[in-house]
C-alpha positions in Angstrom: 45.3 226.0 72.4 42.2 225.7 70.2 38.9 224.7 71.0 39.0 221.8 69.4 42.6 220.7 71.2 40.6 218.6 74.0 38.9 216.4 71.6 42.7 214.7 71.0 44.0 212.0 73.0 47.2 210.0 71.6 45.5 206.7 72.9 42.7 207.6 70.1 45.5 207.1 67.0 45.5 204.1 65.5 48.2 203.3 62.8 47.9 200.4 60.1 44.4 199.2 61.0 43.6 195.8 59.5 40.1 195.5 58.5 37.9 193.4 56.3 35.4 195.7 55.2 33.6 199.2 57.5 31.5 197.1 59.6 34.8 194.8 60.9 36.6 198.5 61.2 34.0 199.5 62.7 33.5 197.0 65.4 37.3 196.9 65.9 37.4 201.0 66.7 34.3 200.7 68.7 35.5 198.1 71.1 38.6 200.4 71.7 36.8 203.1 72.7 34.9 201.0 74.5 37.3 200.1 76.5 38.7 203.4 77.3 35.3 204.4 78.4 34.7 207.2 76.0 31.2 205.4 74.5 28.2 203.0 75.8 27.9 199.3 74.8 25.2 201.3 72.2 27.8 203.3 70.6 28.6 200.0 67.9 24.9 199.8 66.6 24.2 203.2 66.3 27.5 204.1 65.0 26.8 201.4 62.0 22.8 202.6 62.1 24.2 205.9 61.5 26.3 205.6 58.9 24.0 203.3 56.7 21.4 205.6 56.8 23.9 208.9 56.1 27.3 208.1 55.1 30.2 210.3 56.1 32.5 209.7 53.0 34.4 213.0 51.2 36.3 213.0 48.8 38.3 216.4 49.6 40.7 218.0 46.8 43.9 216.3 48.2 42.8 213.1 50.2 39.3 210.8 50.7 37.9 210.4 54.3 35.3 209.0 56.4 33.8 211.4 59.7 31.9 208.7 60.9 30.0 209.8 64.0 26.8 208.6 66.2 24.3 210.4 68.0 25.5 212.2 71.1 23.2 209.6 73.7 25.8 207.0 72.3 29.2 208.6 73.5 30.3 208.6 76.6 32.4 211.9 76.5 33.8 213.8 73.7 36.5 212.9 71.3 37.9 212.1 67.5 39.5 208.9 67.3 41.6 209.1 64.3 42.5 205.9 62.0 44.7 205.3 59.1 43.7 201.9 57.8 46.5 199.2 56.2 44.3 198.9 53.1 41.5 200.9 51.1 38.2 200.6 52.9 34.8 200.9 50.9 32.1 203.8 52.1 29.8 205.9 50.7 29.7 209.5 49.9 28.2 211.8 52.4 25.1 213.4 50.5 25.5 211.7 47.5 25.6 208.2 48.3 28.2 207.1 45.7 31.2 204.7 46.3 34.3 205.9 47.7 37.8 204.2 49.0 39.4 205.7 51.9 42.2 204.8 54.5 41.5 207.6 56.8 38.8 207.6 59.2 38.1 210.8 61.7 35.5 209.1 64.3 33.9 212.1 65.8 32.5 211.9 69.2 30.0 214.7 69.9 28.1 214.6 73.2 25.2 217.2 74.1 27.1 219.8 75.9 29.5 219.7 72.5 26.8 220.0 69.8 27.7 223.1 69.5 31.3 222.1 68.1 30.0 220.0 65.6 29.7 222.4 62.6 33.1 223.8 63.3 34.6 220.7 63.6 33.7 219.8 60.4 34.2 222.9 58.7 38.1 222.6 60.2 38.3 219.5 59.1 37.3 220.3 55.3 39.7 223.4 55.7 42.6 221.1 56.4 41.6 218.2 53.8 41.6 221.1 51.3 44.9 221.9 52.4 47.2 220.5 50.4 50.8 220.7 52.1 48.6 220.0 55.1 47.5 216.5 53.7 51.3 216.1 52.3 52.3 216.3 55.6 49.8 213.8 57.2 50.2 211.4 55.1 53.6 211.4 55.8 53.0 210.7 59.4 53.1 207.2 60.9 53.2 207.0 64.6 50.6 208.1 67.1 52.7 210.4 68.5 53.6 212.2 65.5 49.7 212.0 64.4 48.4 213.6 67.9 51.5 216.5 68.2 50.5 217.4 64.5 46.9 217.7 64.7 47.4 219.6 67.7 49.7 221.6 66.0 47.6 222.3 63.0 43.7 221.8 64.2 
């Protein structure tokens, strides 16, 4: 069990997400955790604050994400909420600021006590990206349960 393996939940995997643009993702992701009580009514406006003012786009070697994330005051308890979108959704580069299209969206919930974890969590996650058979494989995946047993598997 890695450190990373309480972060998972299955009810955090969401499969063919409809959504207009990031903001309407973004509201639509934020509501459902939310609703599971893993952030404050906040979480929506910073989340949105946060990325507008320092994107989370990458483009890795095998596969183009989004980490989007808010600050820790925002989030409830700890968590990655991980979302393959129905079509291409338009972000910006982390760092660089240039366009990017992704489907697959890593929301990263970091609370104080978990700060910590950050760094490694998204060194991990560039190590997998990079991967490529790893990225084959996820792709691949369409079910929740499949998602959360892999990343478990593999994180």
């Amino acid at each position: 069990m890695s450190e990373f393996d309480k972060l998972f939940d299955e009810n955090l995997i969401f499969v063919d997400v409809e959504a207009a643009d990031r903001q309407n993702l973004f509201e639509k992701v934020a509501k459902l955790l939310f609703d599971q009580g893993y952030v404050k009514a906040s979480y929506l406006k910073a989340l949105n604050k946060r990325e507008d003012e320092f994107p989370t786009g990458i483009l890795t070697e095998n596969l183009a994400i989004a980490l989007p994330h808010a600050n820790p005051e925002n989030v409830n308890k700890p968590f990655i909420a991980i979302v393959k979108c129905k079509n291409l959704i338009h972000v910006e580069q982390m760092g660089i600021g240039e366009d990017e299209e992704t489907k697959n969206f890593f929301f990263l919930g970091i609370v104080k006590e978990t700060q910590d974890l950050q760094v490694k969590l998204l060194q991990r996650f560039m190590q997998l990206m990079n991967d490529e058979s790893f990225v084959n494989e996820y792709k691949k995946l369409n079910s929740s349960t499949d998602i959360y047993e892999y990343f478990l598997k593999k994180f």
